[in-house]
TORLO-839754 format. One record per residue (C-alpha): residue in three letters; x, y, z. Coordinates in steps of 0.25 Angstrom, whole numbers, padded with zeros to 4 digits, always signed. Layout:
ALAXYZ;...
END
This chain:
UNK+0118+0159-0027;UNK+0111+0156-0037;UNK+0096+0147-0036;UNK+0096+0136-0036;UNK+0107+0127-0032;UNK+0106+0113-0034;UNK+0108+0105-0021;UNK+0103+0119-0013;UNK+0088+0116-0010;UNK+0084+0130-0005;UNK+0093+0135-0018;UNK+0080+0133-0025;UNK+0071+0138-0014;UNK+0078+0150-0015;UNK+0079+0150-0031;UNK+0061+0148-0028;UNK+0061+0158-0018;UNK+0069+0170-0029;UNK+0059+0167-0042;UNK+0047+0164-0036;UNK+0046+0168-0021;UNK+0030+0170-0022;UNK+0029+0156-0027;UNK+0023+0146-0017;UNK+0032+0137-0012;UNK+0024+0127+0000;UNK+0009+0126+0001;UNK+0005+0123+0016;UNK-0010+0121+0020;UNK-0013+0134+0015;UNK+0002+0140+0016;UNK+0009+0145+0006;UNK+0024+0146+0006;UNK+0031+0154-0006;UNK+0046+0153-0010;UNK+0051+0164-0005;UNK+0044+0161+0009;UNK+0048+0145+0008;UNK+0062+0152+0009;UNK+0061+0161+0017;UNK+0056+0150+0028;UNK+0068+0140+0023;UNK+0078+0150+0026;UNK+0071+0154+0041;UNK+0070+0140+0045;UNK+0086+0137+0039;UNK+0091+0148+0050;UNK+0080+0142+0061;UNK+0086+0129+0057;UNK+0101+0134+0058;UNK+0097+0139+0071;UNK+0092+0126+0076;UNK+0104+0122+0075;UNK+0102+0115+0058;UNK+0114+0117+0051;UNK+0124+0111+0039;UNK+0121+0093+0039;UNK+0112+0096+0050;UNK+0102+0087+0049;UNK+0086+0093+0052;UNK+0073+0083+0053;UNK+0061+0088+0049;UNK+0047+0081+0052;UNK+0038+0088+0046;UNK+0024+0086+0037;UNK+0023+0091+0024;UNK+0023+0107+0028;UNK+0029+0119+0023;UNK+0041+0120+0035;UNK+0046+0105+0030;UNK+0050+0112+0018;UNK+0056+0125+0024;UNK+0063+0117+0032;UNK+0067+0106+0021;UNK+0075+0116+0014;UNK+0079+0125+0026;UNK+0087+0113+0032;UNK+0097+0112+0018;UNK+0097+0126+0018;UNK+0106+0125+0030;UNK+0114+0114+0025;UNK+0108+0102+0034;UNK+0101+0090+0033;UNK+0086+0088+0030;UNK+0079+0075+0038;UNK+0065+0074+0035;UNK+0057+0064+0045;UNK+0043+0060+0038;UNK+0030+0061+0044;UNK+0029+0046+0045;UNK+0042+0041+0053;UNK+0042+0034+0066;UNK+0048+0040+0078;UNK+0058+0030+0077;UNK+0061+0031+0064;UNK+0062+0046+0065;UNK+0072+0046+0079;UNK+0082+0037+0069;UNK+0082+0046+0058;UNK+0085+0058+0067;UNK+0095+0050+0074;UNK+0101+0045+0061;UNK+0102+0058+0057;UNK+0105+0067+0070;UNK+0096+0078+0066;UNK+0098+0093+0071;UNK+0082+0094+0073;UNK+0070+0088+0069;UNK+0060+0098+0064;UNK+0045+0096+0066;UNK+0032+0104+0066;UNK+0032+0115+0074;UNK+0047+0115+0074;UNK+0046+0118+0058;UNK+0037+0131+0060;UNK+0048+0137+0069;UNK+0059+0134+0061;UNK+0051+0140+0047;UNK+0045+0152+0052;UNK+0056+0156+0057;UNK+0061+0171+0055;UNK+0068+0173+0042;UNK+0082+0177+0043;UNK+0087+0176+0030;UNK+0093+0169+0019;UNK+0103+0157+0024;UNK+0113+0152+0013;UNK+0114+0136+0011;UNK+0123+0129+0010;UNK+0133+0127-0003;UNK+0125+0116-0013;UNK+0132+0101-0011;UNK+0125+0090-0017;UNK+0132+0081-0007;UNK+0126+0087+0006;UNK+0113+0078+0013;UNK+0101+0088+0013;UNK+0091+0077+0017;UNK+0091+0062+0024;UNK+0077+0054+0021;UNK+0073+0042+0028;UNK+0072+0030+0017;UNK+0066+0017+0021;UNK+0080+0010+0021;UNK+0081-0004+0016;UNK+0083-0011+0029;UNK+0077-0007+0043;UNK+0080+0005+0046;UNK+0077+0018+0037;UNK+0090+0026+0029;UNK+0093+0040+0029;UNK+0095+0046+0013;UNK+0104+0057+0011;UNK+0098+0067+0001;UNK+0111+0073-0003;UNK+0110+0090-0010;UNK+0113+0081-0024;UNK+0101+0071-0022;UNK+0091+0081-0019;UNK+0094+0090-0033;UNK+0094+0077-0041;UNK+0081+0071-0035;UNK+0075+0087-0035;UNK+0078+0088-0049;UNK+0073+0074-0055;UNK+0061+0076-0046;UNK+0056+0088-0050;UNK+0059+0089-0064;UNK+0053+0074-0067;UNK+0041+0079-0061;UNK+0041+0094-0067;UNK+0040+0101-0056;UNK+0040+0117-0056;UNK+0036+0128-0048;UNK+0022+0128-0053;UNK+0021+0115-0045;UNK+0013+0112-0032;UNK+0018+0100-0027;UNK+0010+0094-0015;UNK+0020+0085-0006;UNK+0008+0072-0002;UNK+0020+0065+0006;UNK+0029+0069+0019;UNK+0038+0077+0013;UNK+0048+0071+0023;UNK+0049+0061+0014;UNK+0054+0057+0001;UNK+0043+0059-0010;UNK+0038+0072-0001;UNK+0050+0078+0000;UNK+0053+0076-0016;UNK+0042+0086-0017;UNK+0052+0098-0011;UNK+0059+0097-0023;UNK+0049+0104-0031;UNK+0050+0116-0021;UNK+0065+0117-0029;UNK+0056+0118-0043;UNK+0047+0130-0035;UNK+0035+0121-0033;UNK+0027+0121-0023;UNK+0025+0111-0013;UNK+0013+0108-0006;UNK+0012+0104+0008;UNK+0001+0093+0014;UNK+0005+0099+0030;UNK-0002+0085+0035;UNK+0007+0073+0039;UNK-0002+0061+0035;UNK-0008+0061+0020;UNK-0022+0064+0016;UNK-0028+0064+0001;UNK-0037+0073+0004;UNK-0028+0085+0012;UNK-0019+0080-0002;UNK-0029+0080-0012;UNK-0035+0096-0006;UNK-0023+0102-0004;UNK-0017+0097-0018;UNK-0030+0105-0024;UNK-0028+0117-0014;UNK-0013+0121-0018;UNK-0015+0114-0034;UNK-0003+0105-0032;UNK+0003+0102-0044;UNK+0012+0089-0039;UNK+0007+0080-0030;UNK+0017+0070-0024;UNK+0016+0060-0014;UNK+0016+0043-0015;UNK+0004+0034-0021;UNK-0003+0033-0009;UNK-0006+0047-0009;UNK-0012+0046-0024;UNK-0019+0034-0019;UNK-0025+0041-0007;UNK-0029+0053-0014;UNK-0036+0044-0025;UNK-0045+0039-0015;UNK-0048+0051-0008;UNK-0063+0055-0011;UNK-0057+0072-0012;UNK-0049+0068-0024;UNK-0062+0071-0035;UNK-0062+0086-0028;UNK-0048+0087-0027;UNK-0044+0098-0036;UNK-0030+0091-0041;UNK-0028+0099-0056;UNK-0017+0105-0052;UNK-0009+0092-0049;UNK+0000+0089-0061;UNK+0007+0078-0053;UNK+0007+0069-0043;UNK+0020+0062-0038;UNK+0022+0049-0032;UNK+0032+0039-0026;UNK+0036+0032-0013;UNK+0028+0019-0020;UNK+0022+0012-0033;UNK+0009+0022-0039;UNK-0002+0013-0044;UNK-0004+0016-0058;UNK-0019+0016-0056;UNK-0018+0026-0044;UNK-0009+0034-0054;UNK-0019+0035-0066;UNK-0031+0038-0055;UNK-0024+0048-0051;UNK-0020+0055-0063;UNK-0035+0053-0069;UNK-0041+0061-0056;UNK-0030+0071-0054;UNK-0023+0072-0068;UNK-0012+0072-0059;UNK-0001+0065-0067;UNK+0007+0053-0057;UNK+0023+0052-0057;UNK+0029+0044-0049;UNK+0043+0046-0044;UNK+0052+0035-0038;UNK+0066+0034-0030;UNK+0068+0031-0014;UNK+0074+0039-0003;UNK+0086+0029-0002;UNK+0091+0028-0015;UNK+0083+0042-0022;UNK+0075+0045-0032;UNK+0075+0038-0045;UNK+0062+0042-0055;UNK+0051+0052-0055;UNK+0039+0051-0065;UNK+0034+0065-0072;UNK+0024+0069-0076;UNK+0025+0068-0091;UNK+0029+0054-0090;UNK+0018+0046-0097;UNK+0007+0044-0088;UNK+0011+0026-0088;UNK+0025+0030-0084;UNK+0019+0038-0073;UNK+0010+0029-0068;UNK+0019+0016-0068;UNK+0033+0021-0068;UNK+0039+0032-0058;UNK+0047+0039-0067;UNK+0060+0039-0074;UNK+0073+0039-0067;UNK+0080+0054-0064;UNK+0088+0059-0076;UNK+0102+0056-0065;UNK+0096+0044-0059;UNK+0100+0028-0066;UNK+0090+0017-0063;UNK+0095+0004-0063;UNK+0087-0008-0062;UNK+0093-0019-0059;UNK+0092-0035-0063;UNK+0083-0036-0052;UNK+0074-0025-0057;UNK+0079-0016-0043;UNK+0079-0002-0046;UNK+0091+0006-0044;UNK+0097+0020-0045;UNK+0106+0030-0044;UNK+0109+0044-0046;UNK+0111+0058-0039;UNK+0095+0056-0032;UNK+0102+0045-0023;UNK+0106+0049-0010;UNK+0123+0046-0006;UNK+0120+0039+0006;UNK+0112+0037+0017;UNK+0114+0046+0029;UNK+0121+0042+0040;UNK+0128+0030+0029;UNK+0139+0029+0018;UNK+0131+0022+0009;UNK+0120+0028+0001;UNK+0108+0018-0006;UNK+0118+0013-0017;UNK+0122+0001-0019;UNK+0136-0008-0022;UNK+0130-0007-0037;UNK+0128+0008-0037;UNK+0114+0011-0037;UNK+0103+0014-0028;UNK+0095+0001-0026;UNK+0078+0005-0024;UNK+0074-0007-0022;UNK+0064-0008-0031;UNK+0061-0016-0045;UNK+0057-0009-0057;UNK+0061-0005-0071;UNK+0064+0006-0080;UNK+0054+0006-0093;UNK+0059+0009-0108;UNK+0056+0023-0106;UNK+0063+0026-0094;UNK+0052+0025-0082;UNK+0054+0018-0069;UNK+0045+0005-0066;UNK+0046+0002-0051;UNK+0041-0012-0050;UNK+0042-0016-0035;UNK+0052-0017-0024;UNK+0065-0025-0022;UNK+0066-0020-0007;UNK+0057-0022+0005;UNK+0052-0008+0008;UNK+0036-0006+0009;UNK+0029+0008+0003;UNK+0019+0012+0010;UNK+0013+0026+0005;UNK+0025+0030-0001;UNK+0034+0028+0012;UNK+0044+0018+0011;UNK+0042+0007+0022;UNK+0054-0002+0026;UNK+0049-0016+0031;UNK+0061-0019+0041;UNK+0060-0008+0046;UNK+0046-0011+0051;UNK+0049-0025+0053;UNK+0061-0023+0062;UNK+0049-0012+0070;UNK+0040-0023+0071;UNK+0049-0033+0075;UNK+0051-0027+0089;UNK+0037-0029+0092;UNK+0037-0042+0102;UNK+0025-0050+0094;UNK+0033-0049+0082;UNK+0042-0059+0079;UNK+0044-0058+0063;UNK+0040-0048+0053;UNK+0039-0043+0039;UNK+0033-0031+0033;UNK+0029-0030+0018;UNK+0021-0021+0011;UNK+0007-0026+0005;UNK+0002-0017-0007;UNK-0009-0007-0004;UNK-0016+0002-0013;UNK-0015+0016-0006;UNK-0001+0014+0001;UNK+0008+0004-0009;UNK+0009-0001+0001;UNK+0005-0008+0017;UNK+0014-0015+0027;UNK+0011-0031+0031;UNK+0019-0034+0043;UNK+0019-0050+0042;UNK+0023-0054+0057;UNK+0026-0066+0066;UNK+0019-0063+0079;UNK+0022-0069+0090;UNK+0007-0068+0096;UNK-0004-0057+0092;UNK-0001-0045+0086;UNK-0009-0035+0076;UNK-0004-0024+0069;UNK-0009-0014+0076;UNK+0002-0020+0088;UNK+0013-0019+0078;UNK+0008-0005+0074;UNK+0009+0000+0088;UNK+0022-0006+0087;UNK+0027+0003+0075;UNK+0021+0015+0081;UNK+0030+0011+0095;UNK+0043+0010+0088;UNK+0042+0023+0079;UNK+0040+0016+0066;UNK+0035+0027+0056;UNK+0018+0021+0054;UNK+0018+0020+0040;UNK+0025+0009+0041;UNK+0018+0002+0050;UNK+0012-0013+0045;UNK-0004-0011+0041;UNK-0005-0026+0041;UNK+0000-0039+0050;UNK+0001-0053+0044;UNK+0003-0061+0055;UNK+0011-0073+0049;UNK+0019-0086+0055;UNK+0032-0082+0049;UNK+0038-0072+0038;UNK+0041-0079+0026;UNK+0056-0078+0020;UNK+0061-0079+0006;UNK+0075-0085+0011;UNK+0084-0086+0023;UNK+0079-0074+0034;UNK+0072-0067+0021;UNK+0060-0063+0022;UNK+0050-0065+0011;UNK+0043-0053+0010;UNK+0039-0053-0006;UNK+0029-0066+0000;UNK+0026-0055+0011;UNK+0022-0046+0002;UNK+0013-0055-0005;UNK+0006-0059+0006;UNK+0003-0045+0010;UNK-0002-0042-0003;UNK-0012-0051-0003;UNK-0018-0042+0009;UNK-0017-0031+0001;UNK-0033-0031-0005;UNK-0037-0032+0010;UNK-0043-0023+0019;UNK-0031-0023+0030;UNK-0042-0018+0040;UNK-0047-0033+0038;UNK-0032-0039+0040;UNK-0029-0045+0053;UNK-0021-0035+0062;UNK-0022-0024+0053;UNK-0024-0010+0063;UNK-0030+0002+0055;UNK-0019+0011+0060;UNK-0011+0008+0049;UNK-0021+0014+0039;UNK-0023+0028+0047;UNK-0013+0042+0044;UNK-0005+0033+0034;UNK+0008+0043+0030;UNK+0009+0046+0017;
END
């Protein structure tokens, strides 16, 4: 067979692993993982996984930080034909018992579970399965568009598209070290294992909750070359005092999405680091759509996040929604018949924006309701409907108030029936399984929730209201509990 082979993932592990088997492949806090050992683990942990009891549309859950197993294990699980379900760091319990029972995984893998399996005794090369585009290889969590969360299917056909627009917009190669800032559970992490198919190198933070400073040294110590994570992380790094003695020379770009970059943390961090900016866009339901590169001129790549993929349309309609379609989209949700188009043929995102005279994609603001916090995607009915079952709330609404370092902060506005504080509907949260980042860091207590029309409620009036609290301290804001401003996930 020859290497590689579109919609084979391992095919270009193993093409990696032929050329170059000395090359590094996976920096870990001080280990070093080369192709042709990245390999040999895959293939030890496939036949460990197979005798588990993983085999062809199984599906295998894996919670794990970002560590060298959660890639060995990321592509032995295809190697044997089965399904890949990565759970993030951040999920509630709740929220990760209904993906497991939406999905009826084989196992869930976790730490020391994954040493086992990927030090396992090597017993030899296993042949995957035949190359079909149409096959599910991965089901992601998305932030759904009502209150429940959605499973996407990422399809053989999907990954290659988005592999190939991905890396080639931002030029990647195999002199690349790219340091994964985010979970790599979830979306804009898990982009970065495309690069491992370009031989890069990917680099490994090992720690669940984010630090600028562990960032920022081990960036220096393995000279990463791509840096990608959300805007929070730039802005968090920006204001760490180890930045001036960070040694980031090495670090041609830096890679951000998950929610709008400020044009001014953009232009400081390029001035400090030289570290050029791009920003790429799209969402786990509907795929991605733009990715910025480097070369782009430095406005486009601070106000813009991209151009659409050569094989992706964008559409923006009368209402200034942008829409897509194309081979990054995803079939349909698992478990469903419909995938996220709609009666008129494309993927609706949701947001407004426009399309300039030279190509790039402007995103303006949001049509839908979804909050972003750090990058994650934060549904607020889904958190209403948590907060609802707590007896002194008897109405809710949640918005999103703007905020420097996150994009974002969630303002529940309540009608209580009695005294309640926020740190009582914080326990609350942490009662019922609901993952912390979405928990509300501010309470307005208010005498009813306004609507816009007959059961609608009004939240653009929400949100101005909570903007107006935005220049605040919230540590000075009635029934704001400092819990929500501790270990916050990246």
């Amino acid at each position: 067979m020859a290497y590689p082979v579109p919609y084979l993932p391992t095919s270009y592990l193993e093409a990696n692993a032929l050329s170059a088997p000395d090359r590094p492949a996976i920096f870990d806090s001080g280990r070093v993982l080369s192709f042709g050992e990245l390999r040999e683990r895959v293939h030890a942990a496939a036949w460990a996984l197979r005798a588990a009891g993983v085999g062809l549309g199984e599906v295998a859950a894996l919670a794990l930080p970002n560590v060298w197993e959660y890639v060995v294990l990321e592509l032995a699980v295809p190697l044997l034909g089965a399904v890949v379900l990565p759970l993030p760091p951040s999920l509630g319990e709740a929220e990760r018992r209904w993906a497991l029972e939406c999905t009826g995984a084989r196992l869930t893998v976790q730490q020391p579970e994954a040493e086992r399996l990927c030090s396992a005794p090597y017993r030899g090369r296993l042949e995957p399965p035949p190359p079909d585009p149409d096959r599910v290889v991965e089901i992601a969590l998305t932030s759904g568009t009502t209150g429940r969360p959605k499973l996407a299917s990422l399809h053989g056909g999907l990954k290659q598209a988005t592999f190939e627009a991905f890396t080639s917009r931002l030029e990647v190669s195999a002199e690349d070290r790219v340091l994964i800032i985010t979970p790599v559970t979830q979306g804009i992490g898990g982009m970065c294992l495309y690069c491992l198919r370009r031989g890069a190198a990917l680099v490994m933070l090992r720690e669940p909750r984010f630090s600028p400073e562990l960032t920022l040294r081990t960036a220096a110590a393995t000279a990463s070359t791509l840096l990608v994570g959300v805007p929070t992380n730039v802005i968090r790094m920006l204001d760490s005092p180890e930045l001036a003695a960070a040694d980031l020379s090495a670090a041609r770009c830096t890679a951000v999405a998950g929610s709008p970059m400020p044009p001014e943390a953009a232009r400081l961090w390029e001035t400090r680091t030289g570290s050029r900016v791009c920003v790429f866009y799209g969402s786990m339901d509907a795929g991605q759509a733009a990715v910025g590169s480097p070369g782009d001129p430095q406005e486009k790549r601070w106000t813009t996040v991209g151009r659409p993929h050569d094989q992706v349309q964008v559409r923006i309609t009368s209402e200034g929604e942008i829409c897509m379609r194309g081979p990054t989209v995803q079939n349909r949700y698992w478990g469903e018949e419909k995938g996220p188009y709609a009666a008129d043929g494309w993927a609706h995102m949701g947001d407004l924006g426009f399309l300039d005279e030279d190509g790039y994609l402007h995103v303006t603001g949001r049509l839908k309701d979804v909050v972003i916090r750090g990058g994650s995607n934060v549904n607020p009915h889904e958190v209403e409907d948590a907060l609802r079952s707590h007896p002194a709330v008897a109405d809710v609404s949640v918005v999103g108030r703007p905020d420097r370092e996150l994009g974002e902060r969630l303002v529940a506005f309540v009608v209580a029936r009695g005294a309640l504080r926020l740190v009582d509907l914080q326990l609350h949260l942490r009662r019922v399984g609901l993952a912390k980042y979405k928990w509300p860091e501010l309470l307005e207590l208010v005498d009813e929730i306004p609507l816009s029309g007959p059961g609608k409620v009004n939240r653009k009036l929400l949100r101005e209201w909570a903007a107006r609290q935005a220049g605040a301290d919230p540590d000075a804001t009635a029934g704001t509990a400092s819990a929500g401003k501790e270990e916050e996930s990246s």
